[in-house]
C-alpha positions as CSV (number, residue, x, y, z in Angstrom):
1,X,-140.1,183.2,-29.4
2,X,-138.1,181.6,-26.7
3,X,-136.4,177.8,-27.1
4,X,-137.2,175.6,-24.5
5,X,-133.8,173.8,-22.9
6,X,-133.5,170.5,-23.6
7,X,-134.4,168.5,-20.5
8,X,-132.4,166.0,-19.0
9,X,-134.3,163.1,-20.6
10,X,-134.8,164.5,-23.8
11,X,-130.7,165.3,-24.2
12,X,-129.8,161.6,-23.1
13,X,-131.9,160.2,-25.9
14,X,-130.5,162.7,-28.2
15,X,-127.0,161.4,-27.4
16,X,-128.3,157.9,-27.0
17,X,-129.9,157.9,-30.8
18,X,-126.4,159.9,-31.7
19,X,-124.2,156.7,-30.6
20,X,-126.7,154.5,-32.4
21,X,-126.2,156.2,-35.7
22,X,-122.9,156.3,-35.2
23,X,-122.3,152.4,-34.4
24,X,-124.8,152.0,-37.6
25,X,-122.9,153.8,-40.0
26,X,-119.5,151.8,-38.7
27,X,-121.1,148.7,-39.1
28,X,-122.9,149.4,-41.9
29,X,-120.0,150.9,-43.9
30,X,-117.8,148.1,-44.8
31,X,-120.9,146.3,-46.2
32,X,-122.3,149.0,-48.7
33,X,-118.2,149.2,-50.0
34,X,-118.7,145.7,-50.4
35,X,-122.0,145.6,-52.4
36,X,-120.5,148.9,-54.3
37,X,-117.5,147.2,-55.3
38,X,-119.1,144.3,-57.1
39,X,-120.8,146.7,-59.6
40,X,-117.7,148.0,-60.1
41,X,-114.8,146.9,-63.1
42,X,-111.3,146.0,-61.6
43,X,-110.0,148.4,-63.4
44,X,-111.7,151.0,-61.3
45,X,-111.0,149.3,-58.0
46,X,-107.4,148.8,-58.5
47,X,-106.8,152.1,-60.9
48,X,-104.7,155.6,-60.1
49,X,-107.9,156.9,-58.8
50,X,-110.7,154.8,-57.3
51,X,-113.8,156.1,-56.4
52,X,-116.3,155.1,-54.4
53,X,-119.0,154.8,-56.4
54,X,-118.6,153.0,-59.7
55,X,-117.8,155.6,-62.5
56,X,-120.1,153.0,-64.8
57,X,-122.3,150.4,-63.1
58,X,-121.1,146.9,-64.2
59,X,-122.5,143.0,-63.8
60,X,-119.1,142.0,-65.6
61,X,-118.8,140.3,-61.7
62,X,-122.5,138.3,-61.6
63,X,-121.5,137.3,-65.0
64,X,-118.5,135.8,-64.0
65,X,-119.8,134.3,-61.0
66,X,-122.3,132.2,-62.8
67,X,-121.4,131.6,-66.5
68,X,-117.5,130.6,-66.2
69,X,-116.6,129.6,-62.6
70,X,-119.7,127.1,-61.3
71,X,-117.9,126.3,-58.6
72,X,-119.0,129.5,-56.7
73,X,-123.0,128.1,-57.2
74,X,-121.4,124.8,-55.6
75,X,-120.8,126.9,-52.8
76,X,-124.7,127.9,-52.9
77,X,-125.9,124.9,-53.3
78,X,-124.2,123.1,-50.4
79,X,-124.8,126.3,-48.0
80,X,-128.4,126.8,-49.0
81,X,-129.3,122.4,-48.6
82,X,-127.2,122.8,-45.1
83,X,-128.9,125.6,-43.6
84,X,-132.5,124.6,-45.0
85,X,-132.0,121.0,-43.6
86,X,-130.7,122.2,-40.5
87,X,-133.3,124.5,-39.7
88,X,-136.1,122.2,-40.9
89,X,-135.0,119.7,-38.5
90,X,-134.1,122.2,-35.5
91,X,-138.1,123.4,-35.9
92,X,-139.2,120.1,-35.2
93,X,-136.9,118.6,-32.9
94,X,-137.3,122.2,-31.0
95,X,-141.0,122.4,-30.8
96,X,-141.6,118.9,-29.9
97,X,-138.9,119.0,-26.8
98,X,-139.9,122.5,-26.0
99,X,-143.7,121.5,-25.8
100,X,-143.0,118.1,-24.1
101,X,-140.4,120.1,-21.3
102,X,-143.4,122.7,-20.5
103,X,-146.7,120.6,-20.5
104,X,-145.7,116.9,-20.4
105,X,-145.2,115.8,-16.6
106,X,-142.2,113.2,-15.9
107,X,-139.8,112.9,-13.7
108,X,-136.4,114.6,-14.2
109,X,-137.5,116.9,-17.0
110,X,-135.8,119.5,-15.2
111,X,-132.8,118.1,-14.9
112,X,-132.3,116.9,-18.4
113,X,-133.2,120.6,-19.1
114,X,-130.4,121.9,-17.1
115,X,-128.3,119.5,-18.9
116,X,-129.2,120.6,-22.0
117,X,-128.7,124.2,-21.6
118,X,-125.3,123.0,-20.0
119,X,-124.0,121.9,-23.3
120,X,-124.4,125.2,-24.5
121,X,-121.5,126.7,-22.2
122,X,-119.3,123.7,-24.0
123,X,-117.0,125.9,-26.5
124,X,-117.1,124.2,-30.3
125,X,-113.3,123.7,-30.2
126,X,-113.4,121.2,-27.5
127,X,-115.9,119.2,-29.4
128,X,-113.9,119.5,-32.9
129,X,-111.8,116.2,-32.7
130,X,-114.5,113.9,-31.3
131,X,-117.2,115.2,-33.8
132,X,-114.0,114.6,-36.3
133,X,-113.5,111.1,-35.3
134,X,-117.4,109.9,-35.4
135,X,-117.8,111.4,-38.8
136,X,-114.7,110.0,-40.0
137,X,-115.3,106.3,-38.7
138,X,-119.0,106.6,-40.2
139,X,-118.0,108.1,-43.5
140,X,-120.1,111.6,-43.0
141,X,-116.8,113.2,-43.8
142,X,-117.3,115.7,-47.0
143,X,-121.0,115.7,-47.2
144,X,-123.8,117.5,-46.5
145,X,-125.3,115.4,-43.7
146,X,-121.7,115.6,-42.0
147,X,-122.4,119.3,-41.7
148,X,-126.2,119.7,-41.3
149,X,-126.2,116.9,-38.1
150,X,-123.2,119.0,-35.8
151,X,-125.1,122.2,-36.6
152,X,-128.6,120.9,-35.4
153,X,-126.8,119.8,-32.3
154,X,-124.9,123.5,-31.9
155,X,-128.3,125.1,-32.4
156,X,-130.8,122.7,-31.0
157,X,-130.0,123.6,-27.0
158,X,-131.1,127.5,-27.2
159,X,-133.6,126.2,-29.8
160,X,-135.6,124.6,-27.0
161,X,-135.0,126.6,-24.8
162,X,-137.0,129.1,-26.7
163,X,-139.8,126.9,-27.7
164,X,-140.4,125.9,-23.9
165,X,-140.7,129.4,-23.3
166,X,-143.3,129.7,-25.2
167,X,-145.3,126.9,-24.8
168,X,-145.7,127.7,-20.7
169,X,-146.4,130.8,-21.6
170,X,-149.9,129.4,-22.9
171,X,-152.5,129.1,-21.0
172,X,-153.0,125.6,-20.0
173,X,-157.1,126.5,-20.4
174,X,-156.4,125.7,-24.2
175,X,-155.2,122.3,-23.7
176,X,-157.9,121.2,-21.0
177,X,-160.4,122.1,-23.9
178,X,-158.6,120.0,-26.4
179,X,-158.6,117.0,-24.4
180,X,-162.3,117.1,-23.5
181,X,-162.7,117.0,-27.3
182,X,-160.3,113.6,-27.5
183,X,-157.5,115.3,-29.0
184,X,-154.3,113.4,-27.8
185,X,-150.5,115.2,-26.7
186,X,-149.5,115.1,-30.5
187,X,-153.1,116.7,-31.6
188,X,-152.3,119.4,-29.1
189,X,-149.3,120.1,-30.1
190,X,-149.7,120.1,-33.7
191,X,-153.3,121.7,-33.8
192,X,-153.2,124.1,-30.8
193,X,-149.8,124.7,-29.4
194,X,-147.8,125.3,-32.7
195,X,-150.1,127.9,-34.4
196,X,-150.0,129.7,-31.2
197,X,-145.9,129.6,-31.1
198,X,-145.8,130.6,-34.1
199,X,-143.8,133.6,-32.8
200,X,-141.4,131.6,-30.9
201,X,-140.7,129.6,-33.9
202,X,-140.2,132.8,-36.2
203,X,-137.4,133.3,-33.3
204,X,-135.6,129.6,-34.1
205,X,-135.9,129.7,-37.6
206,X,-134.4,133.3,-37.7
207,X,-131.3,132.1,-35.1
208,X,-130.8,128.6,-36.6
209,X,-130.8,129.9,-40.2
210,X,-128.3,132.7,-39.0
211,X,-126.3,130.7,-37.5
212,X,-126.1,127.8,-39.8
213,X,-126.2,129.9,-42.8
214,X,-122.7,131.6,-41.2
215,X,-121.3,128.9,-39.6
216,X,-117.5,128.7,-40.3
217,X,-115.5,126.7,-37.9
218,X,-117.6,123.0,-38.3
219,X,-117.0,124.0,-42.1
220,X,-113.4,124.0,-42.3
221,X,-112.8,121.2,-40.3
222,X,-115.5,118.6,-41.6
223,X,-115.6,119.8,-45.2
224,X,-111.9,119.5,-46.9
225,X,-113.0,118.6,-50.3
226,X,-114.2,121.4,-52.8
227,X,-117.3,120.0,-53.4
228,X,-117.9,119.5,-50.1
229,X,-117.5,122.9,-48.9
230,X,-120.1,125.5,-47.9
231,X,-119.9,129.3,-48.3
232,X,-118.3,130.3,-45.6
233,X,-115.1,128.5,-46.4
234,X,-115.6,128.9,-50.0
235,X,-114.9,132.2,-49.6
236,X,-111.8,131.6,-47.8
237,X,-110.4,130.0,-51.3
238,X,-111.1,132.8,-53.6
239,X,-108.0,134.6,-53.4
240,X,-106.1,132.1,-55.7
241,X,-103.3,134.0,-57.1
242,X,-104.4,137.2,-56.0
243,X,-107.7,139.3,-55.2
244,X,-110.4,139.8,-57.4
245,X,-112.3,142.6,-55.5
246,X,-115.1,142.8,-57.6
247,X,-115.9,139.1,-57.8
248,X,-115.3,138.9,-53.9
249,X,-118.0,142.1,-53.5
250,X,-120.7,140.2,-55.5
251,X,-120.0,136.9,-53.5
252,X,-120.2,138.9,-50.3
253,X,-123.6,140.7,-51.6
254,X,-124.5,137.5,-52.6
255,X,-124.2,135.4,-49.7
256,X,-125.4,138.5,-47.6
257,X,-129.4,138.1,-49.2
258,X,-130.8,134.7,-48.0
259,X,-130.3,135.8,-44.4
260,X,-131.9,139.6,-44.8
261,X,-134.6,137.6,-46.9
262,X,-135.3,135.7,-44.1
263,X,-135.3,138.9,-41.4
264,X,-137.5,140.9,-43.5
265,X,-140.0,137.7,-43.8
266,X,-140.2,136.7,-39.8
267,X,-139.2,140.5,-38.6
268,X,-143.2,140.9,-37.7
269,X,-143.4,137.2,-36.0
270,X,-139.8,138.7,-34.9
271,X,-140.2,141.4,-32.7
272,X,-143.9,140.4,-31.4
273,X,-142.4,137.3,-30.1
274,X,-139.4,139.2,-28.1
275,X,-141.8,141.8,-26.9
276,X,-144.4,139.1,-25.6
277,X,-141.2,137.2,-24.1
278,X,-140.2,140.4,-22.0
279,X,-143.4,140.9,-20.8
280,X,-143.7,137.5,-19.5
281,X,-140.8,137.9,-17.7
């Protein structure tokens, strides 16, 4: 029996799928220690011979997390009403500018659209002290609407981007049809155009909750108050005198869920949406 020789096509694929492992398991790797460690007692972490796996599986960890230091669930609470308020709000704001900058004829829509997609190029530092300043004169310092307003306006940009997008891609047959049954621009857009994006929008909720969810640098600036704080820099302060490894591995697993949640609920909507974008490209 004689092996056919790989062909060029078939070898560069084998490589190609080779380096892809490869980059997986690197990525991958430090976030399976991390969701290992938290079953894991200290004692086994820190002891004369640590192992990888934990010798006895343990939720000494969770326990900790929620019976004796609440402040952790703080953390939760103010990460999970940010990113939920902030992506509520970026849906809307998105698929209403989105369907108004692809269907709604008025002058210098383009140019407000290039404007628009110009403030994206603007790096977050440079906005950090004004942002600082605004919230500090109107008292939006240490709470959650101090956080959830800067984040709409870092996500918002790509956000309708996206959404306009979408909405040319439709065909404009659907709306003529609406209007000769009397439905006006918000009918259309509630009734016609948004269950038809629906892909698009599986697209901003997925990058604004990612985004939001992991946002770091607004966090630490506009949030200096414990109970103000989100995850992100939560996590910063858990050191105190000195690491708890296990505790840190279950916040880590922890705060690593509601965004795999939300992937594995809009990966469908996901992919469908990027595949119909690249073929009407």
């Amino acid at each position: 029996m004689k092996i056919k020789p790989l062909s060029k096509n078939s070898l560069s694929q084998w490589i190609l799928a080779a380096l892809l492992i490869l980059f997986s398991i690197i990525f991958i790797t430090p976030v399976i220690y991390a969701i290992v460690t938290s079953f894991k007692l200290e004692k086994d972490i820190i002891g004369s011979a640590p192992t990888f796996f934990p010798r006895v599986p343990s939720l000494e960890n969770y326990r900790y997390i929620f019976e004796r230091r609440g402040v952790y669930l703080l953390y939760y609470y103010n990460s999970t009403v940010i990113t939920i308020s902030g992506v509520v709000i970026t849906t809307i704001l998105s698929t209403m500018c989105g369907y108004a900058f692809a269907r709604l004829p008025y002058r210098g829509r383009n140019v407000i659209m290039g404007f628009i997609l110009f403030i994206v190029t603007f790096p977050l530092a440079v906005l950090l002290i004004p942002i600082y300043i605004m919230e500090y004169e109107t008292g939006l310092l240490n709470t959650n609407l101090g956080l959830i307003l800067p984040n709409v306006t870092t996500v918002l940009p790509f956000s309708v981007f996206v959404m306009r997008g979408i909405f040319r891609s439709i065909p404009r047959e659907l709306e003529e049809s609406a209007e000769i049954d009397g439905a006006g621009v918000f009918s259309t857009w509630w009734k016609i155009m948004m269950p038809i994006g629906l892909n698009g929008i599986s697209i901003v909720i997925i990058f604004c909750f990612y985004n939001i969810w992991g946002e770091y640098i607004l966090a630490r600036t506009l949030a200096t108050q414990t109970s103000a704080m989100p995850l992100t820099v939560g996590l910063t302060l858990l050191r105190g005198e000195g690491w708890s490894y296990g505790i840190l591995g279950s916040v880590i697993f922890l705060a690593l869920l509601p965004p795999v949640i939300i992937f594995i609920i809009f990966q469908k909507q996901l992919v469908e949406g990027i595949t119909k974008g690249a073929i009407k490209g």
